[in-house]
DSSP file (Angstrom, degrees, kcal/mol; ACC not computed):
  #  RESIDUE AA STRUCTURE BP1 BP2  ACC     N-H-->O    O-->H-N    N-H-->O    O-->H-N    TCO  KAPPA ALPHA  PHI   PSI    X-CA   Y-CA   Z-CA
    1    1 A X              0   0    0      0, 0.0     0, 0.0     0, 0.0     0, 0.0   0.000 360.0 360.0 360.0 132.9   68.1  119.3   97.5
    2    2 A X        -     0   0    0      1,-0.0     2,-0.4     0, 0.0     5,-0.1  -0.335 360.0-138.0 -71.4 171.8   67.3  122.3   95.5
    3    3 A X        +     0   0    0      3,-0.1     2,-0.2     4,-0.0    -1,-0.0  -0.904  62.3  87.8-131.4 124.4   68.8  122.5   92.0
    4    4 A X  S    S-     0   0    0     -2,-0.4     3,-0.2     4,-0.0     5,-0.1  -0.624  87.2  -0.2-173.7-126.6   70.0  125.8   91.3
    5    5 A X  S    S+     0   0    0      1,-0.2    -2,-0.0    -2,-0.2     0, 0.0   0.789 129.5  50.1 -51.1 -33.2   73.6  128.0   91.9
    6    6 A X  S    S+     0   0    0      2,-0.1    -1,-0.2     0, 0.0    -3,-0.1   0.973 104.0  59.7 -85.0 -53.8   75.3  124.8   93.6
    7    7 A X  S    S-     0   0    0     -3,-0.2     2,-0.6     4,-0.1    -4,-0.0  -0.246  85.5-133.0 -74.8 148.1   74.5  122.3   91.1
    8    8 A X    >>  -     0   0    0      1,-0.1     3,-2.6    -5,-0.0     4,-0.8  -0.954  30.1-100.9 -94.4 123.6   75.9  122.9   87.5
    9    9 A X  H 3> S+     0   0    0     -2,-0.6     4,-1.4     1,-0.3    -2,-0.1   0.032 125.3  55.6  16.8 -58.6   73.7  122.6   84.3
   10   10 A X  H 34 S+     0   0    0     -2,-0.5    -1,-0.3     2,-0.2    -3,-0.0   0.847 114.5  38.9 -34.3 -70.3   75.1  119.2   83.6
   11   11 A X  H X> S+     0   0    0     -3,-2.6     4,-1.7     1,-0.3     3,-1.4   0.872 110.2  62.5 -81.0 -40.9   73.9  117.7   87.6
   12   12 A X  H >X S+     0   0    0     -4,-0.8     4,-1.3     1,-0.3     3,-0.8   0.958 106.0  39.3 -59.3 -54.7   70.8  119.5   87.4
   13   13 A X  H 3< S+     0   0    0     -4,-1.4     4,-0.5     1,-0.2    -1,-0.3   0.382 113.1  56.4 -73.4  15.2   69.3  117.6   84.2
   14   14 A X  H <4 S+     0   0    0     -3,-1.4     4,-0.3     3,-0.1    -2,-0.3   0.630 104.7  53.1-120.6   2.8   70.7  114.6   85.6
   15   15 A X  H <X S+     0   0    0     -4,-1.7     4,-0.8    -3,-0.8    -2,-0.2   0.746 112.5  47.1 -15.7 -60.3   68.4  115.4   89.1
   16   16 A X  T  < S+     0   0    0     -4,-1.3     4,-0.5    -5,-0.4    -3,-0.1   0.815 108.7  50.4 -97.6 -13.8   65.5  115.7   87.0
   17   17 A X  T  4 S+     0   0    0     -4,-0.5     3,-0.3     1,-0.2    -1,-0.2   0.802 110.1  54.5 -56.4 -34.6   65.9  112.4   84.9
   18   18 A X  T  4 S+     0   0    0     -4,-0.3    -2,-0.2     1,-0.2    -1,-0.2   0.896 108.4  47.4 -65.4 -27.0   66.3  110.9   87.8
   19   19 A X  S  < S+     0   0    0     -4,-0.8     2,-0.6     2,-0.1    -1,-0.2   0.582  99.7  71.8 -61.6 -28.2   63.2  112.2   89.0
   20   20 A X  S    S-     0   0    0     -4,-0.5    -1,-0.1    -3,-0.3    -4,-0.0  -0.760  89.1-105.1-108.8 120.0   61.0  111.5   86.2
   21   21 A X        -     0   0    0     -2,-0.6    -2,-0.1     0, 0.0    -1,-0.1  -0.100  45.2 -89.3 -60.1 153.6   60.0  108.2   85.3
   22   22 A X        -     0   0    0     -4,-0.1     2,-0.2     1,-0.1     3,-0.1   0.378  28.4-148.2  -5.1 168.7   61.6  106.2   82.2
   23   23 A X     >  -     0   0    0      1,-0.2     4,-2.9     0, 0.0     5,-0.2  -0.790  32.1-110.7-127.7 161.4   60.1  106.5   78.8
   24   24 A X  T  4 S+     0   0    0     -2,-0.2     3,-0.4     1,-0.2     4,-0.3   0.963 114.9  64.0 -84.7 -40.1   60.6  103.2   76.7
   25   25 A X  T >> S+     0   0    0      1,-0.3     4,-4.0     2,-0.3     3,-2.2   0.935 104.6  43.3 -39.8 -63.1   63.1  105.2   74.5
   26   26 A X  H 3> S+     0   0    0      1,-0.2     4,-1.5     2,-0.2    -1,-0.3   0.969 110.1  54.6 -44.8 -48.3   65.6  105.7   77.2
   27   27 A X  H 3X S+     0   0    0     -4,-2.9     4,-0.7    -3,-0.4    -2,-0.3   0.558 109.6  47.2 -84.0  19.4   65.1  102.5   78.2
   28   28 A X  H <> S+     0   0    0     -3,-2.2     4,-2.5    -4,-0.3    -1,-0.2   0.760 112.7  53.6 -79.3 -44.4   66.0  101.6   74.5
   29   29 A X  H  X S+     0   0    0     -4,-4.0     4,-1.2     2,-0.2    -2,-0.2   0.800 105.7  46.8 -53.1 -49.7   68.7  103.7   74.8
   30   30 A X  H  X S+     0   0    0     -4,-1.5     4,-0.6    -5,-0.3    -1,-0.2   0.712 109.8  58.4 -20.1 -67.0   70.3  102.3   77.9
   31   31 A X  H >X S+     0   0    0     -4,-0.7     4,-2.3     2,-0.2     3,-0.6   0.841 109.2  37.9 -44.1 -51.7   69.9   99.0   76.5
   32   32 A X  H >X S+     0   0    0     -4,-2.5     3,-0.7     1,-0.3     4,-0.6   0.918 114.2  55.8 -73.4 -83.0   71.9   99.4   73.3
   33   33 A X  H 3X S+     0   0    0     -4,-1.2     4,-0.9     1,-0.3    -1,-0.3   0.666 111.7  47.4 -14.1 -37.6   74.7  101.7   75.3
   34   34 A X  H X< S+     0   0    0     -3,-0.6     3,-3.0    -4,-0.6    -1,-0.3   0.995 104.9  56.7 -98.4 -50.2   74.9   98.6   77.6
   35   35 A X  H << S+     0   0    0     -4,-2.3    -2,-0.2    -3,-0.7    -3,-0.1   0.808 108.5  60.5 -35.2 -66.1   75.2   95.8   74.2
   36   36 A X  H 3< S+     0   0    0     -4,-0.6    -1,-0.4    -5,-0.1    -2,-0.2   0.565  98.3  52.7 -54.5 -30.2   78.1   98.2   73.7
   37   37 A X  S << S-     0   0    0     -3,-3.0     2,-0.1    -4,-0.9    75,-0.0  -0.575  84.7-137.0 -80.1 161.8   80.1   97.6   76.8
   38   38 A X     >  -     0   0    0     -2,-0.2     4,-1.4     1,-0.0     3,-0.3  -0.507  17.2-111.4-121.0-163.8   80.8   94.5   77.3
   39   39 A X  H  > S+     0   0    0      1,-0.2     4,-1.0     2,-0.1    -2,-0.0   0.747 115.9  57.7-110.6  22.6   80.5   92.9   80.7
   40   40 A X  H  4 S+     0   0    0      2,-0.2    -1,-0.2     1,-0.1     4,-0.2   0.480 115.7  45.5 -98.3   3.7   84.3   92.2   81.6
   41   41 A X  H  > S+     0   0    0     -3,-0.3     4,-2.6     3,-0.1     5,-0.2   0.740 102.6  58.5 -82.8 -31.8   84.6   96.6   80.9
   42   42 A X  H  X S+     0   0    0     -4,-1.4     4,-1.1     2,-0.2     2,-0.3   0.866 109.5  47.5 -83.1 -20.5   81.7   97.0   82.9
   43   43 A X  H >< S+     0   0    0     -4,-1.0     3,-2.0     2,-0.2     2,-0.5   0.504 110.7  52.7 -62.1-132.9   84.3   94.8   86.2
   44   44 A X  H >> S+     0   0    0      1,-0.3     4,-2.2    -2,-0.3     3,-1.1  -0.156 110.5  42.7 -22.3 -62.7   86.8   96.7   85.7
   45   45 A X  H 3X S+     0   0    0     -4,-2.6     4,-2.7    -2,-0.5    -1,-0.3   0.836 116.6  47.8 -36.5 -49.2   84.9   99.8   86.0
   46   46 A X  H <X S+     0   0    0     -3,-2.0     4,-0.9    -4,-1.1    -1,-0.3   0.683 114.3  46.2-100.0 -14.1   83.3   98.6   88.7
   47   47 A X  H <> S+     0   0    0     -3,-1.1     4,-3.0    -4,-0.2     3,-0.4   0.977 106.7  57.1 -67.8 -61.8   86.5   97.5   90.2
   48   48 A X  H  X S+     0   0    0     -4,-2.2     4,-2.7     2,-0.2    -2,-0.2   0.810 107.8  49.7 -44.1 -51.9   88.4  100.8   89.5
   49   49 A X  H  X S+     0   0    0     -4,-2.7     4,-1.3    -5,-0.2    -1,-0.2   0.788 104.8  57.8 -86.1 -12.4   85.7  102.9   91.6
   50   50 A X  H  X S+     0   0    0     -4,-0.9     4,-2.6    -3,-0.4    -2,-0.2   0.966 112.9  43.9 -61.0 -60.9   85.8  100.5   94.6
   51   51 A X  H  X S+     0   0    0     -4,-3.0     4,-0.9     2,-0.2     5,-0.4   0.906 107.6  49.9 -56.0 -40.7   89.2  101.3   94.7
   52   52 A X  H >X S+     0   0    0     -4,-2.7     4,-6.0     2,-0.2     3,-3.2   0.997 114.6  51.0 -65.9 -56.0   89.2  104.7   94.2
   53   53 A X  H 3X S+     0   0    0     -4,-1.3     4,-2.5     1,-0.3     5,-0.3   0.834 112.9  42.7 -24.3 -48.4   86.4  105.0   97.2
   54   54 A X  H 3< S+     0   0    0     -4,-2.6     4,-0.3     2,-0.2    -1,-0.3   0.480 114.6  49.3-103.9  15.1   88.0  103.2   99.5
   55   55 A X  H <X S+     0   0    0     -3,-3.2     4,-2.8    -4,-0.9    -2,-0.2   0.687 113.3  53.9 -69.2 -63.4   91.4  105.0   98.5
   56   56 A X  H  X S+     0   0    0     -4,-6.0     4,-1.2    -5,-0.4    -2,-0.2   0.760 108.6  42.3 -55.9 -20.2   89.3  108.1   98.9
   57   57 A X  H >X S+     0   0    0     -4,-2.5     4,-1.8    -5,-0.2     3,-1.0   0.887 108.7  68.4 -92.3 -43.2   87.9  107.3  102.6
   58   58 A X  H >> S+     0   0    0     -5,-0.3     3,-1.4    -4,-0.3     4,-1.0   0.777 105.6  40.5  -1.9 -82.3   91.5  106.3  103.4
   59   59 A X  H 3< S+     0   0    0     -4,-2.8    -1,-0.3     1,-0.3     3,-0.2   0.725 110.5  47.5  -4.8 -81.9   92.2  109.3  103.0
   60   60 A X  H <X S+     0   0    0     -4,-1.2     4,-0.8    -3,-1.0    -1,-0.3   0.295 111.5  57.2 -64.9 -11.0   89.5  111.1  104.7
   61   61 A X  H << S+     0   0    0     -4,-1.8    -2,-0.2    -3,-1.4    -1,-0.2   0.551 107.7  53.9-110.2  13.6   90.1  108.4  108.0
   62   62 A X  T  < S+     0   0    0     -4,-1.0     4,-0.5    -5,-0.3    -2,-0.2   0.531 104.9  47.6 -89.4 -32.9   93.8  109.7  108.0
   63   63 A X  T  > S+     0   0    0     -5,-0.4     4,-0.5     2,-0.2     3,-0.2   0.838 114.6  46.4 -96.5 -42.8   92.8  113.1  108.2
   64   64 A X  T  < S+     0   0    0     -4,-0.8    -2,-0.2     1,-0.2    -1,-0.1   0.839 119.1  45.4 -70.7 -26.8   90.2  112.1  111.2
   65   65 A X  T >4 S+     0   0    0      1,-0.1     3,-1.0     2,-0.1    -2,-0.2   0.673  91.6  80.1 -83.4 -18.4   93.2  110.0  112.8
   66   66 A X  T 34 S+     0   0    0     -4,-0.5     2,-0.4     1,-0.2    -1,-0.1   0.902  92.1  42.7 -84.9 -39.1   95.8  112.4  112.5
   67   67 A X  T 3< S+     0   0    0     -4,-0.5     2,-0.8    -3,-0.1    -1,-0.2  -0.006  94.8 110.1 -75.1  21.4   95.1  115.0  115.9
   68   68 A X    <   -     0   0    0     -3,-1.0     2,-0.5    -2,-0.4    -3,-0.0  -0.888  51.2-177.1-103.7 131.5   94.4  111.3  118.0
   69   69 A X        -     0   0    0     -2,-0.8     2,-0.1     7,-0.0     6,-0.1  -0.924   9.8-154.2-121.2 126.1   97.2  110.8  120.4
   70   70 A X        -     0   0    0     -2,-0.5     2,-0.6     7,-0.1     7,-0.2  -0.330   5.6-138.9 -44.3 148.0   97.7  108.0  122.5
   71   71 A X        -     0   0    0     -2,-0.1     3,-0.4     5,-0.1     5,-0.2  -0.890  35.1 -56.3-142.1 142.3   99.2  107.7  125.3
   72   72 A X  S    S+     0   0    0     -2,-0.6     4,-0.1     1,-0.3    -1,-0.1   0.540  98.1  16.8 -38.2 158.8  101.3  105.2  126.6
   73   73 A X  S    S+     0   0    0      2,-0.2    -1,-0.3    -3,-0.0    -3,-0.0  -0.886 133.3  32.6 -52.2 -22.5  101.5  102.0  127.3
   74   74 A X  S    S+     0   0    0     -3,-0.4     2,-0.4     1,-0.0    -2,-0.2   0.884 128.8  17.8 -70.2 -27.2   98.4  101.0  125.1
   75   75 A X  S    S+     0   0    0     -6,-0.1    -3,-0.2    -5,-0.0    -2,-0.2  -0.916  89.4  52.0-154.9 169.4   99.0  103.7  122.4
   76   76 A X     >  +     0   0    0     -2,-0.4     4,-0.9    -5,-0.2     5,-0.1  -0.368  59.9  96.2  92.4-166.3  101.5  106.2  120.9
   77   77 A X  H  > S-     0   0    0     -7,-0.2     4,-2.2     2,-0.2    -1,-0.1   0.180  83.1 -59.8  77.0 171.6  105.2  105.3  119.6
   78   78 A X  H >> S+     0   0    0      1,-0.2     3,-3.9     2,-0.2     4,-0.9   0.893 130.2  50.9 -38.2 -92.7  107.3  104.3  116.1
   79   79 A X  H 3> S+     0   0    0      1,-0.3     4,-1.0     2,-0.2     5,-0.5   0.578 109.2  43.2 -58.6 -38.8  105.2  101.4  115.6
   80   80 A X  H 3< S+     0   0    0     -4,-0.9     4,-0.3     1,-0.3    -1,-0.3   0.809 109.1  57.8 -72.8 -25.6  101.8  102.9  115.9
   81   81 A X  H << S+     0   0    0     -3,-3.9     4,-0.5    -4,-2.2     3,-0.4   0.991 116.9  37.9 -60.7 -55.3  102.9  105.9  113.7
   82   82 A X  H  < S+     0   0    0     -4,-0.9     3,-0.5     1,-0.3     4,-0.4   0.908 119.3  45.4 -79.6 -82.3  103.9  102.9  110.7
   83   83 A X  S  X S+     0   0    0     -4,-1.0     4,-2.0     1,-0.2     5,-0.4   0.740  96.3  83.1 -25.4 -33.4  100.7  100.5  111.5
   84   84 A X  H >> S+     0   0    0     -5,-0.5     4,-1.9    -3,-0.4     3,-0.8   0.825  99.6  35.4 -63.0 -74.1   98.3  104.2  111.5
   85   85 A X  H 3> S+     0   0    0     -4,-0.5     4,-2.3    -3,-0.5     3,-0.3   0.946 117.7  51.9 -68.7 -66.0   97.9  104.1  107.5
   86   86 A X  H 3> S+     0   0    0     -4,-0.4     4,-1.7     1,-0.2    -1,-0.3   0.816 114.1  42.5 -32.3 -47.0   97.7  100.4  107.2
   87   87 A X  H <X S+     0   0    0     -4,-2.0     4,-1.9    -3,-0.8     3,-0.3   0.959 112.9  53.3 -46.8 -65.4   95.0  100.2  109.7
   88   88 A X  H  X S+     0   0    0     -4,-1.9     4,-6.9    -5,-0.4     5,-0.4   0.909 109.4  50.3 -64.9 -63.1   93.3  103.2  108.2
   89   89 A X  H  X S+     0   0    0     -4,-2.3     4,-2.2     2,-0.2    -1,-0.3   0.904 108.3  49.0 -54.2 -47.6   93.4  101.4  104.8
   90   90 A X  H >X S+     0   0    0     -4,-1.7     4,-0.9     1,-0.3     3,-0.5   0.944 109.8  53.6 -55.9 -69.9   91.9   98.1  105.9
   91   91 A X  H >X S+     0   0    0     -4,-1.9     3,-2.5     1,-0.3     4,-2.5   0.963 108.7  53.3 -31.2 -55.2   89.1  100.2  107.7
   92   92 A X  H 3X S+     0   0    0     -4,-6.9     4,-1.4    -5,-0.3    -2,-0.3   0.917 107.6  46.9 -77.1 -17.5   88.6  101.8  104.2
   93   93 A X  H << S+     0   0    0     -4,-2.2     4,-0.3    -3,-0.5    -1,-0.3   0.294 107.4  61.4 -90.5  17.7   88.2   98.6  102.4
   94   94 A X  H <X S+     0   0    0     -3,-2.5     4,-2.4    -4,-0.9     6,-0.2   0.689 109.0  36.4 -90.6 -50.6   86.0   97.7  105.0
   95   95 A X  H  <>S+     0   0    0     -4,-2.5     5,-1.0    -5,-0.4    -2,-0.2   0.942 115.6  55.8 -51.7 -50.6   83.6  100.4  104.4
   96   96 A X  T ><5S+     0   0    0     -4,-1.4     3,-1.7     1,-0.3    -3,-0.1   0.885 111.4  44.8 -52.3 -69.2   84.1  100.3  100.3
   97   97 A X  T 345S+     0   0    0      1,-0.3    -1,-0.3    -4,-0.3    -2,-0.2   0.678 113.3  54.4 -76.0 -40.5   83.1   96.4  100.3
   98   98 A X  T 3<5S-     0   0    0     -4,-2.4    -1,-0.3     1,-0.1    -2,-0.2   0.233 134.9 -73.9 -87.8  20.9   80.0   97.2  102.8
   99   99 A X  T X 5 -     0   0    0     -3,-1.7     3,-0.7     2,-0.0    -3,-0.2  -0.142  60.7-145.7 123.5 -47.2   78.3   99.9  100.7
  100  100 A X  T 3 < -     0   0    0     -5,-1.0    -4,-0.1    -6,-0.2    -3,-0.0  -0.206  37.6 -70.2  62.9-169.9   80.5  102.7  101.0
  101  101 A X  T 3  S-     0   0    0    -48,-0.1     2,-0.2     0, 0.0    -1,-0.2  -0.144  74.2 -96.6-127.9  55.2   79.1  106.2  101.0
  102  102 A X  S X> S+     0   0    0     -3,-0.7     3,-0.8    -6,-0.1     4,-0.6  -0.574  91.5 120.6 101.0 -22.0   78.4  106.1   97.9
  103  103 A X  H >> S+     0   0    0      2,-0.2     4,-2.3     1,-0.2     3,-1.2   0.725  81.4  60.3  58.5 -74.8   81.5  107.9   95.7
  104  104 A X  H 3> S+     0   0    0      1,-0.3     4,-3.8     2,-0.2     5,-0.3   0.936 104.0  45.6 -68.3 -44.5   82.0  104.2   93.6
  105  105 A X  H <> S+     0   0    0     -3,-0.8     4,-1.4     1,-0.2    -1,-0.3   0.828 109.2  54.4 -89.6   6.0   78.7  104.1   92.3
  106  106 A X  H <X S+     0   0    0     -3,-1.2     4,-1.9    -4,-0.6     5,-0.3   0.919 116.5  41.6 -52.4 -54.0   78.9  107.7   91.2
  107  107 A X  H  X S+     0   0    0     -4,-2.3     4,-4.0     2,-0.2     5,-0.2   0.814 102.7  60.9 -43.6 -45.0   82.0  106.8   89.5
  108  108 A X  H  X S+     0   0    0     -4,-3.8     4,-4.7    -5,-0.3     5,-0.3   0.887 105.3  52.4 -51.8 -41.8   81.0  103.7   88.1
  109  109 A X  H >X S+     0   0    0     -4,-1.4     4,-1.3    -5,-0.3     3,-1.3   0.929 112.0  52.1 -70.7 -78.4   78.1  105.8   86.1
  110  110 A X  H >X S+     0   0    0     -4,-1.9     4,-1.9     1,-0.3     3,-1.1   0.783 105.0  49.0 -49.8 -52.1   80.9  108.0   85.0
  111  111 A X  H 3X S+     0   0    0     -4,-4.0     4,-0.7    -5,-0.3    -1,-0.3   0.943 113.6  44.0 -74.4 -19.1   83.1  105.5   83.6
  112  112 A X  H <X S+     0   0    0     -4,-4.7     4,-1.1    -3,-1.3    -1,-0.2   0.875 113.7  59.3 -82.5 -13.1   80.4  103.7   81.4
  113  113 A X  H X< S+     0   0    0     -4,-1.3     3,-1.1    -3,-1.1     4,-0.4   0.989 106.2  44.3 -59.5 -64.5   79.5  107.3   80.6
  114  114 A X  H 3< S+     0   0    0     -4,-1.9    -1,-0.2     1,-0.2    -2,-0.1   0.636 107.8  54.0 -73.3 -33.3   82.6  107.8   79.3
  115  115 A X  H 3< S+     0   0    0     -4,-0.7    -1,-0.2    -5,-0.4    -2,-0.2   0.794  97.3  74.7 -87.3 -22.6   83.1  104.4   77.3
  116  116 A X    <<        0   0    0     -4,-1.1    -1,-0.2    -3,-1.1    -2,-0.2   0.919 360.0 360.0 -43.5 -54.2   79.6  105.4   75.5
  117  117 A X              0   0    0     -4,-0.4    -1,-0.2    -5,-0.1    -2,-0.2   0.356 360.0 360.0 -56.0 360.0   81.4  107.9   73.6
């Protein structure tokens, strides 16, 4: 991935930090930032972006299910329209719980970013 017009300023140094090994001051830094959270904030968090992930492929497996029709006897009707989103979630908390694609642990780093402050 380049870093340049797509990325903004922000994602672009956090590209090349990623890039670059440690220095023991970040990893001082790191350390104290984590003393500060404690570790029943750092579950929640970590709770809060599973769910939002597997809200968010919900979502996205609603939008791939929605043009599917079945057709009868095996598929279509009232019940399979009211089952469609249930299904759809279960499937997304299948994915979440097996890794997801990757959306929770972006999130997670935001919300201890955020609790830094």
């Amino acid at each position: 991935m380049t870093i340049g017009a797509a990325m903004s300023p922000h994602m672009a140094d956090l590209a090349i930090a990623q890039t670059q090994q440690p220095n023991p001051r970040h990893l001082q830094h790191a350390a104290d930032a984590g003393s500060k959270i404690n570790s029943l904030s750092q579950q929640q968090a970590r709770k809060v972006a599973d769910d939002f992930e597997a809200v968010f492929l919900s979502q996205m497996l609603a939008h791939m299910t929605a043009g599917v029709k079945l057709e009868e006897p095996f598929g279509g009707g009232p019940g399979e329209d009211m089952f469609r989103s249930l299904l759809n979630n279960e499937y997304a908390k299948a994915i979440a719980s097996r890794g997801g694609i990757g959306v929770s642990n972006q999130i997670y780093r935001q919300i201890l970013a955020l609790q830094e402050v």
